[in-house]
C-alpha positions in Angstrom: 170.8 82.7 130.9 168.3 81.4 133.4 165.6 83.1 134.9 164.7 81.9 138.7 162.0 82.6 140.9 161.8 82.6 144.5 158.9 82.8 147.1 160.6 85.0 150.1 158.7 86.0 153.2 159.3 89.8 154.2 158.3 92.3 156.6 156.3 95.2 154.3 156.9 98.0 156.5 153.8 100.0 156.4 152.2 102.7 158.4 149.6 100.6 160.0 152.0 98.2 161.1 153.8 101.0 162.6 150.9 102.3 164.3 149.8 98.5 165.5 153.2 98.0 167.3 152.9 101.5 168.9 149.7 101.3 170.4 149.9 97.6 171.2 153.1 99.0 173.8 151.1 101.7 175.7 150.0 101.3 179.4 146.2 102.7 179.4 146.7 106.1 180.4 148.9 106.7 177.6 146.7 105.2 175.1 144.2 107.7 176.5 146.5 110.4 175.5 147.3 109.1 171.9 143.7 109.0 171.5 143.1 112.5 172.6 145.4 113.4 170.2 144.7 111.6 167.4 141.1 113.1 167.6 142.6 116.7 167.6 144.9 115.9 164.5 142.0 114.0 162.6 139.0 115.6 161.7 137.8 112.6 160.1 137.9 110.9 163.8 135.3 111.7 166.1 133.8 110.4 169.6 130.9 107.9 169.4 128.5 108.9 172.0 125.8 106.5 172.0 126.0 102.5 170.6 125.2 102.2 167.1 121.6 101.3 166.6 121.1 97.4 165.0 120.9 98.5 160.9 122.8 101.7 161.1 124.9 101.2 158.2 128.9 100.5 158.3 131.8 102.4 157.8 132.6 100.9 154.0 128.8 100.3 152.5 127.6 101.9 150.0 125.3 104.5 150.8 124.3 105.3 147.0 125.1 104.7 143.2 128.0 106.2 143.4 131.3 104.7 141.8 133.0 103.7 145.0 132.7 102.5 148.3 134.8 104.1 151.2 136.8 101.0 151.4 138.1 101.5 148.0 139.9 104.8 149.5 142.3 102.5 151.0 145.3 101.3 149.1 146.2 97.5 147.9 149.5 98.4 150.6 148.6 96.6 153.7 147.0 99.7 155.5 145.3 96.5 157.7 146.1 94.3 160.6 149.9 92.1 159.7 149.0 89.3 158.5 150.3 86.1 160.2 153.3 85.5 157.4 154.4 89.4 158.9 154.0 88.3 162.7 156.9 85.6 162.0 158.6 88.0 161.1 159.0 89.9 163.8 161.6 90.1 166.4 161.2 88.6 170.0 162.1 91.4 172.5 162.2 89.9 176.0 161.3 93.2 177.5 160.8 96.2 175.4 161.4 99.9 176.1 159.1 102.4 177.4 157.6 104.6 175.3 158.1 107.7 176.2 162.0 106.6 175.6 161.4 105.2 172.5 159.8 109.0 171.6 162.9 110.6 172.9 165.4 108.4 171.2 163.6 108.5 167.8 163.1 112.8 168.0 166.7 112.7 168.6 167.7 110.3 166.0 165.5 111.9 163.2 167.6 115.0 164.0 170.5 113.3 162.2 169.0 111.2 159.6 167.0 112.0 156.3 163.3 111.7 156.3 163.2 109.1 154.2 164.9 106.9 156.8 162.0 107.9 159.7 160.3 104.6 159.3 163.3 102.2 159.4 164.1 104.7 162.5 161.0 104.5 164.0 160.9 100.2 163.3 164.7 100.2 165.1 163.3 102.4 168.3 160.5 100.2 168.8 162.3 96.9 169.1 164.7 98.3 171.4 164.7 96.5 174.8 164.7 97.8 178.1 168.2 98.5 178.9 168.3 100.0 175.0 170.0 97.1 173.2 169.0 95.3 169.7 169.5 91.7 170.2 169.6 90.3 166.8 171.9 91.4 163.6 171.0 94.1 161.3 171.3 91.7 158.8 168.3 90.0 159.8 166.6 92.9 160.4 167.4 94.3 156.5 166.3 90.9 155.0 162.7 91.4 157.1 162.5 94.8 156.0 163.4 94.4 152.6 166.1 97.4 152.8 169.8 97.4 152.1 171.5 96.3 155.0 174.2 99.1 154.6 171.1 101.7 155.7 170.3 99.7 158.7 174.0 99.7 160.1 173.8 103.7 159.0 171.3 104.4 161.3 172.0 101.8 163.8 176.0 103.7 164.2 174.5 106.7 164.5 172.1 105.5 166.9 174.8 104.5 169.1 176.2 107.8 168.8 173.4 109.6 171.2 174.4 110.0 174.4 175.1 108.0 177.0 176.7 106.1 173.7 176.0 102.4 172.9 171.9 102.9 172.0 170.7 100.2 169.8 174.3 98.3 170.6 174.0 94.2 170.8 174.9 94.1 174.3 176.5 95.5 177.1 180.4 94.8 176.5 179.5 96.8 173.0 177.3 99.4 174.3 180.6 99.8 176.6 182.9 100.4 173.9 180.9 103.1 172.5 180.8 105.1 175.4 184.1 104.3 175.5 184.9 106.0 171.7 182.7 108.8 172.7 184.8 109.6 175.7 188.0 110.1 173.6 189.5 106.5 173.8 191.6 104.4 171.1 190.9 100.8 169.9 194.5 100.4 171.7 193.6 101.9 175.5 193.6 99.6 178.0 189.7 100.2 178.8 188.8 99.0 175.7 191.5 95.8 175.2 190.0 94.8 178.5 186.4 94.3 177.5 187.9 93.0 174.0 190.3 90.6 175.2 189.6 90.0 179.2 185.8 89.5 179.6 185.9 86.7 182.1 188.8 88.3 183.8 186.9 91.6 184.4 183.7 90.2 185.3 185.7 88.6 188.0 187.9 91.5 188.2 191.5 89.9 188.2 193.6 92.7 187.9 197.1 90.2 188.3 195.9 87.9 185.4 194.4 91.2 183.2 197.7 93.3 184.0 199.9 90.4 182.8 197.7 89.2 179.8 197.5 93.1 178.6 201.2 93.2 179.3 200.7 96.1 181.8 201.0 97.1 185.4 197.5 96.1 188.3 197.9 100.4 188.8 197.0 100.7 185.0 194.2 98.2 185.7 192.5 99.6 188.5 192.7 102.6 186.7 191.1 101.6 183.8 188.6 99.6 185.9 187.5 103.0 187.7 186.9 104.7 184.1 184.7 101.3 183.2 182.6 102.3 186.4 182.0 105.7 184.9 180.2 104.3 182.1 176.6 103.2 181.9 175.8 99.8 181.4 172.1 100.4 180.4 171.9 103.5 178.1 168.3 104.1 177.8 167.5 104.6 181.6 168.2 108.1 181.7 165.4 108.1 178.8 161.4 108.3 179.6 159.6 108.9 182.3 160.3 107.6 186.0 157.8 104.5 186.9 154.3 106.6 187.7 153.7 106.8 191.8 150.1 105.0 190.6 148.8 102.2 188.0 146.0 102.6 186.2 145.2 98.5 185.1 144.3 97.4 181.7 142.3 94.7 183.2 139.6 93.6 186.2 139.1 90.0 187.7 136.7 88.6 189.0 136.4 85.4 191.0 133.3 83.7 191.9 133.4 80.3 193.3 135.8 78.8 191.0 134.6 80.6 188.0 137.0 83.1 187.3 136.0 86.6 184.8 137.7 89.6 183.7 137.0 92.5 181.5 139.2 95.1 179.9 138.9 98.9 181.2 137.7 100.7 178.8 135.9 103.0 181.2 138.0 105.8 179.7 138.3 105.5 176.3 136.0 106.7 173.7 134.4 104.5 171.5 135.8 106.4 167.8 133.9 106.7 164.7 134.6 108.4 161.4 132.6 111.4 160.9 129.9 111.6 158.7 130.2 114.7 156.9 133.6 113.3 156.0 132.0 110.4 154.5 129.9 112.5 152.9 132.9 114.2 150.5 134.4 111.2 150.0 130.6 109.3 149.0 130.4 112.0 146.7 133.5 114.0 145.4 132.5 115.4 142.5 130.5 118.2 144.9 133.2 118.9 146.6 136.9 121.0 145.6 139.5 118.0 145.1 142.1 119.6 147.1 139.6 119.4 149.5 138.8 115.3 148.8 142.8 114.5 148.7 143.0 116.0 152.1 139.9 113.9 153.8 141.3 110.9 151.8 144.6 111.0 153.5 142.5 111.9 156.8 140.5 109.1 156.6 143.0 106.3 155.8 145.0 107.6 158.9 141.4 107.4 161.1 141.1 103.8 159.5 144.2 102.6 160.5 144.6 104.2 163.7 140.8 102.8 165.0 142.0 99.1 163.5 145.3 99.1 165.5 143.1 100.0 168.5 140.9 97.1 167.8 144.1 94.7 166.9 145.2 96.2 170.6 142.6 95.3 172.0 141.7 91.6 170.9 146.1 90.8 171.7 145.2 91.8 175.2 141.9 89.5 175.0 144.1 86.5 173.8 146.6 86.9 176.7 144.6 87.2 179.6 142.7 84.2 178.6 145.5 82.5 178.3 147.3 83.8 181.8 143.6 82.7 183.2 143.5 79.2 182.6 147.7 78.3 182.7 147.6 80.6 186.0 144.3 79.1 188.2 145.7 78.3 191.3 147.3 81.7 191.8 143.6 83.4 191.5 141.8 80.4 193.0 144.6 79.2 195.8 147.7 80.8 196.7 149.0 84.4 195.8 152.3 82.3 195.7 151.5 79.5 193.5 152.8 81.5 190.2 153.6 79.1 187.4 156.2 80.6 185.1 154.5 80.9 181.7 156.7 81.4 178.8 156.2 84.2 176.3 157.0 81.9 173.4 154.6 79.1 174.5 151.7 81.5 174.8 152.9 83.0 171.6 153.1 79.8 169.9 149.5 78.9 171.7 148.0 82.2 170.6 149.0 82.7 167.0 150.8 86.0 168.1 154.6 86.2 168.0 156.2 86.3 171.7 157.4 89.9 170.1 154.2 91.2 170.5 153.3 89.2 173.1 156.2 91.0 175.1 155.1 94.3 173.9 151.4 93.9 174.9 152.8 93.0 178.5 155.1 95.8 179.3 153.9 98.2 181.3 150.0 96.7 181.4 148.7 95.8 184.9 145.5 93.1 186.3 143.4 94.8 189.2 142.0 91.4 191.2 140.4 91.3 195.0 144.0 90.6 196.2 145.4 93.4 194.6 146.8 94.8 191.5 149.4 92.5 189.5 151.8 93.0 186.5 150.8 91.1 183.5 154.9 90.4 183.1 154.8 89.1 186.9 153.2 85.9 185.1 155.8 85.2 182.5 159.1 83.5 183.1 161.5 86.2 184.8 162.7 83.8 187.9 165.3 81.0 188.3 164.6 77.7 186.2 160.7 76.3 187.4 160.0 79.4 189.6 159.1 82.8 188.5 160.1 86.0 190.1 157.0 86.8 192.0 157.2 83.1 193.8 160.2 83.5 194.8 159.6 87.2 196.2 156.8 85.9 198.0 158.4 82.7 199.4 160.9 85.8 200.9 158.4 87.9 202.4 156.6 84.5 203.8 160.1 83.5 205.7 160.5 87.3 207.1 157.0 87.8 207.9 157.7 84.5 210.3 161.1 84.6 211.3 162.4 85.3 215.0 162.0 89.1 215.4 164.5 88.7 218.0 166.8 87.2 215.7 166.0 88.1 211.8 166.7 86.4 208.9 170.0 87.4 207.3 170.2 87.6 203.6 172.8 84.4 203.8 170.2 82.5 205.6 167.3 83.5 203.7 169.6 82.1 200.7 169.7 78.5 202.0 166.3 78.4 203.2 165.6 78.7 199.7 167.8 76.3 198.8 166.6 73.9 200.7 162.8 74.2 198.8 164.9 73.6 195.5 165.7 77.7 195.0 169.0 78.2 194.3 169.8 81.8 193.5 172.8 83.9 195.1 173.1 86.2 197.9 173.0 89.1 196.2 169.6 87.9 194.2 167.6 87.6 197.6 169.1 90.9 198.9 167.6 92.9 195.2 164.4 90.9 195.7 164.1 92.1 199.6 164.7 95.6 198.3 162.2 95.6 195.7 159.9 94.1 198.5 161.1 97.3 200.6 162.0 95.2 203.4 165.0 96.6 205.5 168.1 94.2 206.0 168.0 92.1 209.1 170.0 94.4 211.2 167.2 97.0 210.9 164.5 94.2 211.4 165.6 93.6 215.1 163.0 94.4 217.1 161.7 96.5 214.6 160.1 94.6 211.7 
C-alpha cells in the first residue's frame, strides 16, 4: 500500500471572503447602509472622527507586557484578504446580480435548507448573474469549495425550486424546464420535448418541422408555444429593487490639459476604527468577566474583517479605474464616442484580480466626469466584435441628431448606415439601443424630433 501526496488548490470558504465579495458588489449608497449597520451591530466598531495623529499607536501593537497582542485574537483561518491562489479560484460572472436580489433569494433559500449549509448558500447567491443563472457546473464549484458535490446539487435543486422556477439553472432552455415542472408538466409534454429535442426549431419557431419531428399536430404546437410565452426567461428580475431614479458615483474625474485625475467618494463614509475600551478587555482579560472577553473577541474579529473588506473594496476599485484611465484616454481627452472595448479578463489578467471580481466591482458603480456621469460597465466589452455598446449607441444618436427631420431615419436605415462604418448588428439591436436612448421611432420623429 502506497501513500500519495498531492498539492491541490482550493477555495477556503471563510467569512472574510464572504464579506470581501459582498461589499466589493455594492453601489455606494448601499455600502453606506451596510456600514450603518454594521456599526449598530458591532460595538467594537466605531466612527473615526478626526485623522490619527503621526505615532498614535495601531490597531495590533502592543500596548503593554501583556501575553498577547490583538492580532493574536484572530485565528490561523484566513479571516484576511484571499490570497491570490483563492482569486483563481473564483468564478468569472459576466454580469452579476444585484444585491438586494441576491438578499432576497438567499432569505428565501435559507428557509429550506439547514444552517449549516448558509455559507455554501450564501457563495451560490453571490455568483449568480443577472438574469439568475450559474454558468459553470457544480462540480467545479464543489472541487473549489472543498464540499461534496452531492450538497451543491442539493441546494442548487432547491434553488431552482423558488419561484418563478429555474434560479441558479445553467441557462435559459433549463431555467425553462423548471418553470415548466413547477407548472404541473411531464418530462413527456410537448412544452418540454420542444426545448429538449427542437431548440433551433423553436428559436426560429417552425411549427411544420416541430409538429412533424414531435410527431404531433402545428395546433398542439402553437399551443404549447403560447404556454412557453407564459414563462420567464430571466427568473431573478422580479427580485431586488427597480434601477434607483438617481446615481450616486463611486468616482470623480478630473481633466486638466491632458492630465487626467480622479478620486473615489468617500465624502459619505466614515472612516471606522475599533474602539478602545474594547481594546482595553481584550489588552487585559484577566480584569474583565470572560463571558464578557469571548463576546468582544467574536466582536472584534467581525470589526476586523468587516473594515479589511472595506479597505480590499476600496484598493479593487483603485486598480480599475487606473486601468479604464489610461486604456480609455481618447474618450476623456477626445470624443465621448471613441470607447474602446476593454475586456474584463485582460484588465483582470493586467491587474492581478480575477475578471470575477473585476465584474463584481463594476456592477452597479458609476464615474461622475465634466461630460457627465458614466457606468463603469459602459467601458468593458458589451458591443458587437471591436465596438462596445456605448459607441455604437452614440454613433445612433449622432445619425438621428442629423438626419432629415422631414424625413427621419427608420430603424432599417439606421441599420445599414451602420453597416456601412463596419457595424453590423440587426434591426431589432438598433431599435433596443434607440429605446434605451429614449428616442421615439421615426414615425414619431417627423417634424417632431
Amino acid at each position: 500500500m502506497r501513500q500519495e501526496f498531492r498539492l491541490e488548490q482550493k477555495l477556503i470558504l471563510t467569512p472574510q471572503l464572504l464579506l470581501n465579495l459582498k461589499l466589493l458588489a455594492l453601489p455606494i449608497l448601499d455600502l453606506e447602509t451596510a456600514i450603518e449597520q454594521e456599526i449598530l451591530n458591532n460595538p467594537c466598531l466605531e466612527i473615526e472622527e478626526v485623522k490619527a495623529e503621526e505615532g498614535e499607536k495601531e490597531i495590533g501593537k502592543k500596548e503593554n507586557d501583556d501575553e498577547f497582542s490583538l492580532e493574536d485574537l484572530i485565528p490561523e483561518e484566513n479571516y484576511g484578504l484571499p490570497s491570490k491562489i483563492v482569486e483563481d479560484d473564483l468564478f468569472d460572472i459576466a454580469n452579476p446580480a444585484p444585491v438586494s436580489a441576491v438578499d432576497e433569494i438567499l432569505t428565501k433559500l435559507r428557509q429550506k435548507i439547514e444552517k449549516k449549509d448558509y455559507p455554501i448558500a450564501e457563495f451560490l447567491c453571490n455568483c449568480l448573474d443577472e438574469n439568475g443563472f450559474l454558468e459553470f457546473p457544480p462540480e467545479e464549484i464543489a472541487q473549489n469549495l472543498g464540499v461534496e458535490e452531492e450538497k451543491v446539487e442539493k441546494i442548487l435543486e432547491i434553488m431552482k425550486t423558488i419561484e418563478p422556477g429555474g434560479i441558479g439553472a445553467a441557462n435559459l432552455k433549463e431555467a425553462l424546464i423548471c418553470q415548466l415542472r413547477l407548472k404541473g408538466f411531464g418530462e413527456d409534454s410537448i412544452e418540454i420535448r420542444m426545448l429538449r429535442e427542437c431548440e433551433e426549431l423553436v428559436k426560429n419557431k417552425n411549427y411544420q418541422k416541430i409538429a412533424a419531428k414531435l410527431k404531433t399536430n402545428v395546433f398542439r404546437i402553437k399551443e404549447a408555444f403560447n404556454n412557453l410565452a407564459n414563462l420567464e426567461p430571466r427568473p431573478l428580475r422580479r427580485y431586488g429593487s427597480q434601477k434607483p431614479d438617481f446615481v450616486v458615483p463611486d468616482f470623480k474625474v478630473y481633466i486638466e490639459g491632458e492630465n487626467i485625475y480622479f478620486e473615489l467618494n468617500e465624502d459619505n463614509l466614515p472612516r471606522l476604527k475599533i474602539n478602545n475600551y474594547y481594546k482595553e478587555i481584550l489588552l487585559n482579560p484577566k480584569n474583565y468577566e470572560k463571558e464578557q472577553v469571548e463576546f468582544v473577541k467574536n466582536k472584534f474579529k467581525s470589526a476586523v474583517m468587516f473594515i479589511r473588506a472595506i479597505e480590499q473594496r476600496k484598493e479593487t476599485l483603485r486598480k480599475i479605474m487606473e486601468y479604464i484611465i489610461e486604456n480609455q484616454k481618447d474618450f476623456f481627452l477626445v470624443s465621448r464616442e471613441i470607447i474602446k472595448p476593454l475586456s474584463i479578463k485582460e484588465c483582470g489578467q493586467k491587474l492581478g484580480i480575477h475578471p470575477s471580481n473585476i465584474s463584481r466591482a463594476i456592477a452597479g458603480k458609476y464615474l461622475e466626469t465634466p461630460f457627465g456621469i458614466f457606468a463603469l460597465r459602459s467601458f468593458f466589452s458589451s458591443g458587437m466584435g471591436e465596438t462596445s455598446k456605448s459607441t455604437i449607441k452614440a454613433k445612433i444618436k449622432n445619425l438621428i441628431d442629423n438626419e432629415d427631420k422631414n424625413n427621419p431615419l427608420t430603424d432599417d436605415e439606421i441599420c445599414e448606415k451602420l453597416k456601412a462604418m463596419g457595424i453590423n448588428i440587426k434591426r431589432r439591436t438598433v431599435a433596443k439601443y434607440r429605446q434605451e436612448l429614449n428616442i421615439p421611432k421615426a414615425s414619431e420623429r417627423k417634424n417632431k424630433w
